[in-house]
BATOR-965154 format. One record per residue: residue number from 1; residue in one letter; x, y, z of N, C-alpha, C in turn. Coordinates in nm, 4 decimals. Atoms other than C-alpha are relative to their C-alpha. Example, Ala and Ser with C-alpha at 12.3 -4.5 7.8 and 13.67 -1.06 7.14 Angstrom:
<pts>
  nr rest     n_px     n_py     n_pz    ca_px    ca_py    ca_pz     c_px     c_py     c_pz
   1    a   0.0890  -0.1190   0.0000   1.2300  -0.4500   0.7800   0.0900   0.1200   0.0000
   2    s  -0.0820  -0.1190  -0.0060   1.3670  -0.1060   0.7140  -0.0770   0.1090   0.0730
</pts>
This chain:
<pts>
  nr rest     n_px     n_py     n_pz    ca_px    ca_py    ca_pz     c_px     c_py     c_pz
   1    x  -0.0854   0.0024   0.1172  -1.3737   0.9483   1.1733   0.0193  -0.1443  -0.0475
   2    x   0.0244   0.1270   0.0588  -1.3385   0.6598   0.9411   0.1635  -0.0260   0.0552
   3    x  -0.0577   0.0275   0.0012  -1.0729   0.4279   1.0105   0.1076   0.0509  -0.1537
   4    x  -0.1109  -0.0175   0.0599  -0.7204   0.4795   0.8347   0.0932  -0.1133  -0.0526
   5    x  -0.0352   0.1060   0.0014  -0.5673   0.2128   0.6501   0.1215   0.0200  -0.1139
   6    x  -0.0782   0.0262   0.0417  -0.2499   0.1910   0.5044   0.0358  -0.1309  -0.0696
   7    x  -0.0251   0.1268   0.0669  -0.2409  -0.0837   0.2178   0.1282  -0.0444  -0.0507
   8    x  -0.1393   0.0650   0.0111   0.1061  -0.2435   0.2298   0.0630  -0.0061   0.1169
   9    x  -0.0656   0.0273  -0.0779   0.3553  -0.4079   0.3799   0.1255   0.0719   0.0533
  10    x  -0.1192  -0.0906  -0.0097   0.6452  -0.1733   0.3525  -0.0014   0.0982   0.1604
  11    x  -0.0130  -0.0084  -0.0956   0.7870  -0.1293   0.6730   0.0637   0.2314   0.0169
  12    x  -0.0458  -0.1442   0.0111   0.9249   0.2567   0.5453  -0.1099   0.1206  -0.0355
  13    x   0.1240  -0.1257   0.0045   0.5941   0.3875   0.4019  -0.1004  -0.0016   0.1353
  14    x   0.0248  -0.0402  -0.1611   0.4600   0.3081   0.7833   0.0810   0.1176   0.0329
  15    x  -0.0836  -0.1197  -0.0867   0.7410   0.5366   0.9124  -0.0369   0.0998  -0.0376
  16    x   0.0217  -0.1453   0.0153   0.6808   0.8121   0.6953  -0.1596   0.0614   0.0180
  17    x   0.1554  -0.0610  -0.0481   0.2993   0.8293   0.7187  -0.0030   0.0006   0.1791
  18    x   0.0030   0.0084  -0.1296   0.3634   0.8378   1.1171   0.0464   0.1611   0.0050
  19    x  -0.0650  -0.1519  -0.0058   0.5380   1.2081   1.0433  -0.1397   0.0967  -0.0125
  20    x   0.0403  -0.1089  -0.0147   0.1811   1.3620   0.9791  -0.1139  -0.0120   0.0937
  21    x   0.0047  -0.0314  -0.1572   0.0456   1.2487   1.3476  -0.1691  -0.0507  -0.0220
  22    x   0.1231   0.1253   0.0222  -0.2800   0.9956   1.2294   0.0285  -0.0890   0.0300
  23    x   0.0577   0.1998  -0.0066  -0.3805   0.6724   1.3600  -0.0168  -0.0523  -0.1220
  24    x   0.0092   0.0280   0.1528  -0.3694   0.4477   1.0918   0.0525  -0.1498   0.0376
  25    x  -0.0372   0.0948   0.0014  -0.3468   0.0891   1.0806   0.0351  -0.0664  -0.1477
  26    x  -0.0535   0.0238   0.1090  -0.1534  -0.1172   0.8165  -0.0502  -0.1393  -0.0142
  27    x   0.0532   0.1358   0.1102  -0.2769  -0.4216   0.5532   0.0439  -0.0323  -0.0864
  28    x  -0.0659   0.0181   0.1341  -0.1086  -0.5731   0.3242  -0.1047  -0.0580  -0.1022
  29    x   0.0949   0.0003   0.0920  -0.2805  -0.6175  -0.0006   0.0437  -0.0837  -0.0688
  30    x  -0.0302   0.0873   0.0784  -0.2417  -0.9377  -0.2118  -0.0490   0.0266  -0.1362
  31    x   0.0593  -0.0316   0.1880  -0.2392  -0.8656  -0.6021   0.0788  -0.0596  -0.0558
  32    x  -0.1020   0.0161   0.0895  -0.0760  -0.9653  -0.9026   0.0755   0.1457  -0.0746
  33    x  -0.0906  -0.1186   0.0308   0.1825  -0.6917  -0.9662   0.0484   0.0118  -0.1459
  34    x  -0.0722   0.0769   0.1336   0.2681  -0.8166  -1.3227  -0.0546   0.1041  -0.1578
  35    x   0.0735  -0.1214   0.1397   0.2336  -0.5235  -1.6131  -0.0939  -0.0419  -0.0780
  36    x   0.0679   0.0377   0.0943  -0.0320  -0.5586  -1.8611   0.0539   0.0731  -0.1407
  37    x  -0.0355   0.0085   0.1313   0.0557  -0.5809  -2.2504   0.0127   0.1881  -0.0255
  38    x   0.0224  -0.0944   0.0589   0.1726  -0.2463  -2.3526   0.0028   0.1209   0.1105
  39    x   0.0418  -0.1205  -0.1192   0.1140  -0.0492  -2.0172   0.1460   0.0843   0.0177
  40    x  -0.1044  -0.0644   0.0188   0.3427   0.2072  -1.9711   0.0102   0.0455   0.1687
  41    x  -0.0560   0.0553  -0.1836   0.5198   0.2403  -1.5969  -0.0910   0.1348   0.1041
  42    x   0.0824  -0.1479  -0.0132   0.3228   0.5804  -1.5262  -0.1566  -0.0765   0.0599
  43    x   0.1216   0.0446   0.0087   0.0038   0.3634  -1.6220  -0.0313  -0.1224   0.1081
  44    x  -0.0683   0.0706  -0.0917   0.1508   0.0968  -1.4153  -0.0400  -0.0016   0.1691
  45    x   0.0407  -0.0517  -0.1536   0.1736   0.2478  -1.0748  -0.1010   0.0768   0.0178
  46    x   0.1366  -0.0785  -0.0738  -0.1715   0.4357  -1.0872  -0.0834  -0.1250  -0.0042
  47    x   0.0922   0.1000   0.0263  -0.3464   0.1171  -1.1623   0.0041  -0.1094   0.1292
  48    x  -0.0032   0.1190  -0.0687  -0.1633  -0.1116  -0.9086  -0.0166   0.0949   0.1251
  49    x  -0.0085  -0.0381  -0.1039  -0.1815   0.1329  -0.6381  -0.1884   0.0406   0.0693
  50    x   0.1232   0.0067   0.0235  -0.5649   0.1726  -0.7124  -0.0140  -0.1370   0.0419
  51    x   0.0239   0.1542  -0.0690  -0.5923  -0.2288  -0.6715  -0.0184  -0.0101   0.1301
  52    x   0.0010   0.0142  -0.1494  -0.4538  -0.2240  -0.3600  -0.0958   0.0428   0.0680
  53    x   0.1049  -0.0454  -0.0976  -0.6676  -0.0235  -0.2071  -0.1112  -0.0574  -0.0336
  54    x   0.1210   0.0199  -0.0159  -0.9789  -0.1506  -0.3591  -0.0040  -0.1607   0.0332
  55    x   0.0058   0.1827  -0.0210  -0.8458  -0.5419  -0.2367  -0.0145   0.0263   0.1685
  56    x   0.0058  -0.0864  -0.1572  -0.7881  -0.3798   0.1123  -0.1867  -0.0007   0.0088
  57    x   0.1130  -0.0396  -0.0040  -1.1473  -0.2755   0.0582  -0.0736  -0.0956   0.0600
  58    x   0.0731   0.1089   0.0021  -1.2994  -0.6047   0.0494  -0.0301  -0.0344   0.1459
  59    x   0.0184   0.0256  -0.1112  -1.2310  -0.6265   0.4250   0.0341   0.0763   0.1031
  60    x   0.0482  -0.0824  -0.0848  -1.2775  -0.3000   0.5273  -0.0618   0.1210  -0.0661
  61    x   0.0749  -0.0559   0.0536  -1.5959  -0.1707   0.4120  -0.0241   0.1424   0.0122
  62    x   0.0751  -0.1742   0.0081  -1.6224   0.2015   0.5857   0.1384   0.0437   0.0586
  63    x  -0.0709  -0.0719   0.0062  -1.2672   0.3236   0.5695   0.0690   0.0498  -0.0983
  64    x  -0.1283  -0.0758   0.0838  -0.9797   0.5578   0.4003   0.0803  -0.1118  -0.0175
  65    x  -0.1045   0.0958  -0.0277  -0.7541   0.3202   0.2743   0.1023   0.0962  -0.1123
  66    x  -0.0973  -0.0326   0.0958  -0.4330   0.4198   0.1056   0.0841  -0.0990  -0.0613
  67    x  -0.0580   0.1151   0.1164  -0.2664   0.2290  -0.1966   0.0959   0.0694  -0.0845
  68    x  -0.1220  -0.0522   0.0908   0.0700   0.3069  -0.3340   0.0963  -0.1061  -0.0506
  69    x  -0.0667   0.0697   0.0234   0.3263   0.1661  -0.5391   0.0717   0.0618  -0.1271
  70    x  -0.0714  -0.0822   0.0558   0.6272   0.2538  -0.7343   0.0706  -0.0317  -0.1323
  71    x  -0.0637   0.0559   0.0995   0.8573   0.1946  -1.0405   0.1331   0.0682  -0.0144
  72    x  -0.1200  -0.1051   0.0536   1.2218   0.3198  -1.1310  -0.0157  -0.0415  -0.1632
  73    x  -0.0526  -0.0158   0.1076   1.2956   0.3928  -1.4958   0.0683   0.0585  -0.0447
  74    x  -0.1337  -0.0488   0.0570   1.6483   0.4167  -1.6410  -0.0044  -0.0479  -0.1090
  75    x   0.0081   0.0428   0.1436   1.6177   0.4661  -2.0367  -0.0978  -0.0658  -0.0792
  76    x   0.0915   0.0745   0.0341   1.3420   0.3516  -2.0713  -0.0677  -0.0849   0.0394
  77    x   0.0286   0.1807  -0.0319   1.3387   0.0267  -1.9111  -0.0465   0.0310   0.1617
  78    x   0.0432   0.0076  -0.1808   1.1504  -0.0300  -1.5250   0.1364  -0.0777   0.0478
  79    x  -0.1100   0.0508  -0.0784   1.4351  -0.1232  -1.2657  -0.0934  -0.0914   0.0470
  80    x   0.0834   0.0942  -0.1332   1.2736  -0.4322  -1.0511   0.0557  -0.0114   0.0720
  81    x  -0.1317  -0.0277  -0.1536   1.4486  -0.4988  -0.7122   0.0597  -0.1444  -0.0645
  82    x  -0.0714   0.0814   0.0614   1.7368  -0.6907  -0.7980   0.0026  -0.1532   0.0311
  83    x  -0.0622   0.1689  -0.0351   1.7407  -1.0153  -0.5894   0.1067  -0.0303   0.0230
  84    x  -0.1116   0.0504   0.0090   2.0677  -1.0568  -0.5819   0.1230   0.1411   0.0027
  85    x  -0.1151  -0.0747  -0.0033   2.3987  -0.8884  -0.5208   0.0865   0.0067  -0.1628
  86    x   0.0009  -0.0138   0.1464   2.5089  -0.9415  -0.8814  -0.0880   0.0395  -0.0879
  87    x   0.0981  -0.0899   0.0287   2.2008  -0.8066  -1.0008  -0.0143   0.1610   0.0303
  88    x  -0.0226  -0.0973  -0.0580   2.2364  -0.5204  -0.7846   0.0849   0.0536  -0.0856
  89    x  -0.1022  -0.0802   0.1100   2.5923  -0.4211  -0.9553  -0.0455  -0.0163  -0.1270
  90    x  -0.0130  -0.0519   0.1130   2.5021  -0.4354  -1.2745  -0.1445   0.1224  -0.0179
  91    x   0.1245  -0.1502  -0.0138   2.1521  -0.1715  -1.1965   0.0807   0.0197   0.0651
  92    x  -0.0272  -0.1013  -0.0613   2.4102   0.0609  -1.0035   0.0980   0.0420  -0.1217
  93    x  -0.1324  -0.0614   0.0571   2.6658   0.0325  -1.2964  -0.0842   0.0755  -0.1361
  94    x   0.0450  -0.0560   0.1031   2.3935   0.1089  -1.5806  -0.0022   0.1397   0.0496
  95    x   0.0133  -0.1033  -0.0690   2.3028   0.3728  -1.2922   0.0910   0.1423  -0.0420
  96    x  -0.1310  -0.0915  -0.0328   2.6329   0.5459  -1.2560  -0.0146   0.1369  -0.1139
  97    x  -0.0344  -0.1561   0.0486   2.6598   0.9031  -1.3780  -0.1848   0.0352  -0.0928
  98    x   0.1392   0.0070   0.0599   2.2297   0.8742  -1.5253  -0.0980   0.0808   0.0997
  99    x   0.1256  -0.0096  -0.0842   1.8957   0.9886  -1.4011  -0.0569  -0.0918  -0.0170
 100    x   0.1090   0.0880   0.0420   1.6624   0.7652  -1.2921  -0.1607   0.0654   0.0658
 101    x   0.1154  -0.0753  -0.0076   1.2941   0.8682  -1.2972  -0.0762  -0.1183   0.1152
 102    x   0.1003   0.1184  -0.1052   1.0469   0.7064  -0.9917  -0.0693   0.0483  -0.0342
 103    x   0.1168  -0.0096   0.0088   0.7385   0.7002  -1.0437  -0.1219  -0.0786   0.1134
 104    x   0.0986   0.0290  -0.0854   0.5153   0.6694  -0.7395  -0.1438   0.0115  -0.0255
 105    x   0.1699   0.0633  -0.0278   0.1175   0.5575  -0.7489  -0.0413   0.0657   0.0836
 106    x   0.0458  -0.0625  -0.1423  -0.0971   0.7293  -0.4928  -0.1156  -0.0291  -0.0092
 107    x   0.1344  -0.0245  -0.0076  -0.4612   0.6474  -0.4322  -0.0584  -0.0154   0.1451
 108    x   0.1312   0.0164  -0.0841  -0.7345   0.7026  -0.1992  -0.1006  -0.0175   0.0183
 109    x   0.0711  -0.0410   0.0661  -0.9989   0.5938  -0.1572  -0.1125  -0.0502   0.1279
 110    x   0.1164   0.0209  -0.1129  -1.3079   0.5873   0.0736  -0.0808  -0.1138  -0.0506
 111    x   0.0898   0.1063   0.0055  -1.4578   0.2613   0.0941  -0.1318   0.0084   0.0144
 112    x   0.1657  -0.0257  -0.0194  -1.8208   0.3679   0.2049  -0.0151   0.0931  -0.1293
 113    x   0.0599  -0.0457   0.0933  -1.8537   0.6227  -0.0489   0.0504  -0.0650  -0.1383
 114    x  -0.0183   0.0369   0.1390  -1.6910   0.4306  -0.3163   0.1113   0.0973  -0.1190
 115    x  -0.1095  -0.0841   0.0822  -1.4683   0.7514  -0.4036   0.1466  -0.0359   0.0471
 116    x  -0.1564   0.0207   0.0571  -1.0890   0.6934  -0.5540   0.0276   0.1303  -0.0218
 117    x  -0.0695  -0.1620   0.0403  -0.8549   1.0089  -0.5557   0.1129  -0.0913  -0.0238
 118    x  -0.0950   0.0752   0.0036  -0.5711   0.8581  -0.7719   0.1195   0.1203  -0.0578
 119    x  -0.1080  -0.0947   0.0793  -0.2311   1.0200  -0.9339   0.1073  -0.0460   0.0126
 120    x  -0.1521   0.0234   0.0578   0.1352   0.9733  -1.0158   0.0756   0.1159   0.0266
 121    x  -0.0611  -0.0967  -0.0487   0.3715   1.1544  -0.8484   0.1592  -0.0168  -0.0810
 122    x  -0.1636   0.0117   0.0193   0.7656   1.1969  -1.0266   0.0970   0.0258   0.0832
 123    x  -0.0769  -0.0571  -0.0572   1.0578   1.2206  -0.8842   0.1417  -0.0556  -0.0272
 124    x  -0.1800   0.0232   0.0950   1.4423   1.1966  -1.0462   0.0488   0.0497   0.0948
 125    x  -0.1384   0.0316  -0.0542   1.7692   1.0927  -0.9029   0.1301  -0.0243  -0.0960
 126    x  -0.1609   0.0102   0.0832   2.1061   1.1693  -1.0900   0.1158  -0.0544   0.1206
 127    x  -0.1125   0.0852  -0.0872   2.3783   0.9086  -0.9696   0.1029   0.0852  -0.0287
 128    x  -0.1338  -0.0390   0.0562   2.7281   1.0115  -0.9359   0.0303  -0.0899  -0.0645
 129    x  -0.0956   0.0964   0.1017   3.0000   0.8270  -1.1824   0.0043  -0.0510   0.1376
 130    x  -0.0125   0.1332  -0.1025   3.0371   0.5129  -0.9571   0.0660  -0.0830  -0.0694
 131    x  -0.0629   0.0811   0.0737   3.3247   0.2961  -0.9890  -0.0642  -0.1546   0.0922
 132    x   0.0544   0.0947  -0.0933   3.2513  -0.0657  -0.8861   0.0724  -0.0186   0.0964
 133    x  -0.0897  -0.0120  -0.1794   3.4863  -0.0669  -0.5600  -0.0796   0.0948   0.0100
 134    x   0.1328  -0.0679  -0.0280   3.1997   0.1942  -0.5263  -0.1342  -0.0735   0.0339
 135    x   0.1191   0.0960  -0.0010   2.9274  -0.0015  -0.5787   0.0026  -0.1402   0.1010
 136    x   0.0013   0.1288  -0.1211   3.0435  -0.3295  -0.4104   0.0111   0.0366   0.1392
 137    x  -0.0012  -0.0226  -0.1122   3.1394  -0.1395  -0.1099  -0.1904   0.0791   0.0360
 138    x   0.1201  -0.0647  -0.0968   2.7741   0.0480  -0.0448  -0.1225  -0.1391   0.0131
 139    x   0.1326   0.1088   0.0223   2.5474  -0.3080  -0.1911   0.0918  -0.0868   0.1350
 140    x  -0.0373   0.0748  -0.0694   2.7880  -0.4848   0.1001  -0.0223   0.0255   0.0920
 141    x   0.0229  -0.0839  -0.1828   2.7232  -0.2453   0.3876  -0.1588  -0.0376   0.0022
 142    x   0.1864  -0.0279   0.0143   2.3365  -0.1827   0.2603  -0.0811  -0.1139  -0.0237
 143    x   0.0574   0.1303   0.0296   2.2315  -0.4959   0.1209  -0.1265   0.0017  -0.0450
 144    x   0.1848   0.0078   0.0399   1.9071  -0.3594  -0.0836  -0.0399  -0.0654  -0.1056
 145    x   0.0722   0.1188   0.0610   1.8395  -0.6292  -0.2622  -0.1575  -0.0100  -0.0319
 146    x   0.1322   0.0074   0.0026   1.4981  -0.6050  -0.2324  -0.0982   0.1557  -0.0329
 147    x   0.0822  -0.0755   0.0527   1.4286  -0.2700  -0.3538   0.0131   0.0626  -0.1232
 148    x  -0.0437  -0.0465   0.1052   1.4136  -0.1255  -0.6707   0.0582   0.1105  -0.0551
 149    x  -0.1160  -0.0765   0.0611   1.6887   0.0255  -0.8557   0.1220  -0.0544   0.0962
 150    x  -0.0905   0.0606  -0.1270   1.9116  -0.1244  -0.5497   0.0647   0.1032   0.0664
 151    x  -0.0383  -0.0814  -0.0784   1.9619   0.1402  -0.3000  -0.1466   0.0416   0.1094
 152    x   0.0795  -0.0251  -0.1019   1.7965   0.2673   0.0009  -0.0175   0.1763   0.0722
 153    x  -0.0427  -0.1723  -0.0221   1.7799   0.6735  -0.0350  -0.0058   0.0371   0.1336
 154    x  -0.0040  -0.0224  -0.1096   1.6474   0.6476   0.3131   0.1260  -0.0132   0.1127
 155    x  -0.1235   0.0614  -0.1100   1.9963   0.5187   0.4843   0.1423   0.0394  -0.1314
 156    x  -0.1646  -0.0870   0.1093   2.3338   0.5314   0.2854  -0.0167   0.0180  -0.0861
 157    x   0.0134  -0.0221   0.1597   2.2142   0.5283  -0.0324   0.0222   0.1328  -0.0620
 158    x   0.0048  -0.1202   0.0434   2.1763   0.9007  -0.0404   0.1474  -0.0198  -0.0233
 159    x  -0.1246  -0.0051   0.0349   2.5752   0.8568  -0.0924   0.0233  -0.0262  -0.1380
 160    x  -0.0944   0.0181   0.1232   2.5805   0.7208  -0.4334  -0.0879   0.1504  -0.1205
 161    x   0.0704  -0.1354   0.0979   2.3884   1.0806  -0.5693   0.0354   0.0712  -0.0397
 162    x  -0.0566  -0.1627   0.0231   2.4546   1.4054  -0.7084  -0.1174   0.1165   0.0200
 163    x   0.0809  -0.1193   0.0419   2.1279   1.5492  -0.7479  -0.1514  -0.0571   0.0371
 164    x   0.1415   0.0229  -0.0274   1.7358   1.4945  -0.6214  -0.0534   0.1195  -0.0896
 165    x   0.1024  -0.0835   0.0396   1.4608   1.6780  -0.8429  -0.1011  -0.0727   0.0124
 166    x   0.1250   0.0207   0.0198   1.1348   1.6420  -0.6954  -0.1016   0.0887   0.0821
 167    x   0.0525  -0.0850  -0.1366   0.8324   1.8102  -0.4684   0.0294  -0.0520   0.1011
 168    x   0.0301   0.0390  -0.1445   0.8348   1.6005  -0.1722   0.1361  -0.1515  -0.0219
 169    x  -0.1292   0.1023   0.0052   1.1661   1.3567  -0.1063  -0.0852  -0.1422   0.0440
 170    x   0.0684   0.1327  -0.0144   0.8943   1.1207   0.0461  -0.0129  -0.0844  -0.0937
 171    x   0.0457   0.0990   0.1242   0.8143   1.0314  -0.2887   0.0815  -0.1304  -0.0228
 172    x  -0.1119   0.0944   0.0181   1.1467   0.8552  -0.3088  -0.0010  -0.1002   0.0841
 173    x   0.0087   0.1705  -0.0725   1.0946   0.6066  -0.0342  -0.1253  -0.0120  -0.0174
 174    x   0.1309   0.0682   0.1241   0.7427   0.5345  -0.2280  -0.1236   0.0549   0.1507
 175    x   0.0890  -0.0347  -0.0770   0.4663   0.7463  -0.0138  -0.0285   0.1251   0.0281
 176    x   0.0025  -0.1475   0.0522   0.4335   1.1171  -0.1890  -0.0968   0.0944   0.1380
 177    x   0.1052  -0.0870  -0.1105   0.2831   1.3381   0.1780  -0.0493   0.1039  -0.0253
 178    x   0.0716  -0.1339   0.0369   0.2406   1.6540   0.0161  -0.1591  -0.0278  -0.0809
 179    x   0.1249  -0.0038   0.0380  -0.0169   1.5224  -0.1953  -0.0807  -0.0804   0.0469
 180    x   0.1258   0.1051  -0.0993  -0.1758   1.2648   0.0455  -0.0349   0.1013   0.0757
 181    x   0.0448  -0.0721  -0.0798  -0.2369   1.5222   0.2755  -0.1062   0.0983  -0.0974
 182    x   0.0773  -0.1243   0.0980  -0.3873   1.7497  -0.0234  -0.1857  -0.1302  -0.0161
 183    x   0.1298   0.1374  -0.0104  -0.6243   1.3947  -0.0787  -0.0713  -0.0063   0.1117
 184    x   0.1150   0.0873  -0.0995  -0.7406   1.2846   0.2938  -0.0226   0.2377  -0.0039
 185    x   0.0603  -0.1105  -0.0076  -0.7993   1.7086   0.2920  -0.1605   0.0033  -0.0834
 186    x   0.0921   0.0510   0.0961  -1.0403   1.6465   0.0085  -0.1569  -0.1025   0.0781
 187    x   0.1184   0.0744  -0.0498  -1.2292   1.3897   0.2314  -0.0297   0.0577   0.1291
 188    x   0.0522  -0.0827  -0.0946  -1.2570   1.6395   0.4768   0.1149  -0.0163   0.1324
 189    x  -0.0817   0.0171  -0.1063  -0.9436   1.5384   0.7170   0.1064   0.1234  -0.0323
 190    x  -0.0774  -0.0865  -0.0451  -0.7048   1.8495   0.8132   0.1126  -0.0395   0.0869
 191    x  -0.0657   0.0641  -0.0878  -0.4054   1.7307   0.9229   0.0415   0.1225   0.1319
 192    x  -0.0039  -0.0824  -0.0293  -0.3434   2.0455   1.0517  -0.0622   0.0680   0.1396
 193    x   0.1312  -0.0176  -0.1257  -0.6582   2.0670   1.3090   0.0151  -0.0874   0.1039
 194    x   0.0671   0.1195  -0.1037  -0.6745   1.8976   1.6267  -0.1074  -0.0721   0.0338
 195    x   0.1745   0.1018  -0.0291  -0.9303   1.5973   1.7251  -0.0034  -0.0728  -0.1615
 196    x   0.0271   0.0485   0.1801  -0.8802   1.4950   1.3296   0.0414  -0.1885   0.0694
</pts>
């Protein structure tokens, strides 16, 4: 079986690809992340999550690699990770009582044969009304600064919600399994089967 390669650093899309019981080693992928003129956040994350994997590629010629990457959009506008604790409150206060739409990236793609299986997975989060003695108390405990929209659905975050609509909750910590598993199926892996 071809090696398994997980392109990124994200220490959470490791965890969750460990739930469907593959070897798989992880690479982080150096790109420029930076939208192009006009691209729309959809167009966005299938393109950069495609990169990845084919930069991954470069230095590992005969495996699966996987390449994801995500976006929030509230109103229109992409959330970026805030940087900052004042940054933070003001993306939880636009947040408060809204949906915000993620949009996860997914590709695969076999380095020896040269085939890409790519797609865009959705998945919406309606905040509760959040007052800021709300907000300052969960960005003080949590401190997600560094991810976008500023919360961490995986740990307390699920607290400031009302409502998840999506297929697979993975999607939300950026690493959609229902349809990766439907993909490495495609290249002939069964997660399902033993000896895979």
């Amino acid at each position: 079986m071809q090696p398994l390669i997980l392109g990124s650093s994200s220490p959470f899309r490791a965890e969750i690809l460990t739930k469907i019981g593959l070897d798989f080693i992880t690479a982080s992928p150096d790109i420029d992340e930076s939208p192009k003129a006009g691209e729309q956040p959809d167009q966005l994350v299938q393109r950069l999550s495609e990169q990845k994997a084919y930069k991954i590629a470069e230095h590992y010629p005969n495996a699966l690699i996987i390449g994801s990457d995500q976006v929030a959009v509230l109103d229109g506008d992409v959330l970026g990770k805030p940087g900052n604790h004042e940054n933070a409150v003001q993306q939880l206060m636009a947040a408060s009582g809204k949906t915000v739409l993620f949009m996860t990236g997914l590709a695969l793609l076999n380095s020896h044969s040269k085939t890409i299986q790519s797609l865009v997975e959705p998945f919406e989060v309606t905040f509760k009304k959040l007052s800021l003695t709300q907000i300052n108390y969960y960005l003080r405990k949590e401190q997600p600064y560094q991810c976008a929209g500023s919360f961490k659905s995986e740990a307390f975050g699920i607290s400031l919600f009302s409502k998840l609509n999506g297929d697979d909750p993975n999607s939300l910590i950026g690493l959609p399994l229902i349809r990766l598993i439907s993909l490495l199926e495609a290249e002939g892996i069964d997660v399902l089967q033993p000896n895979q």
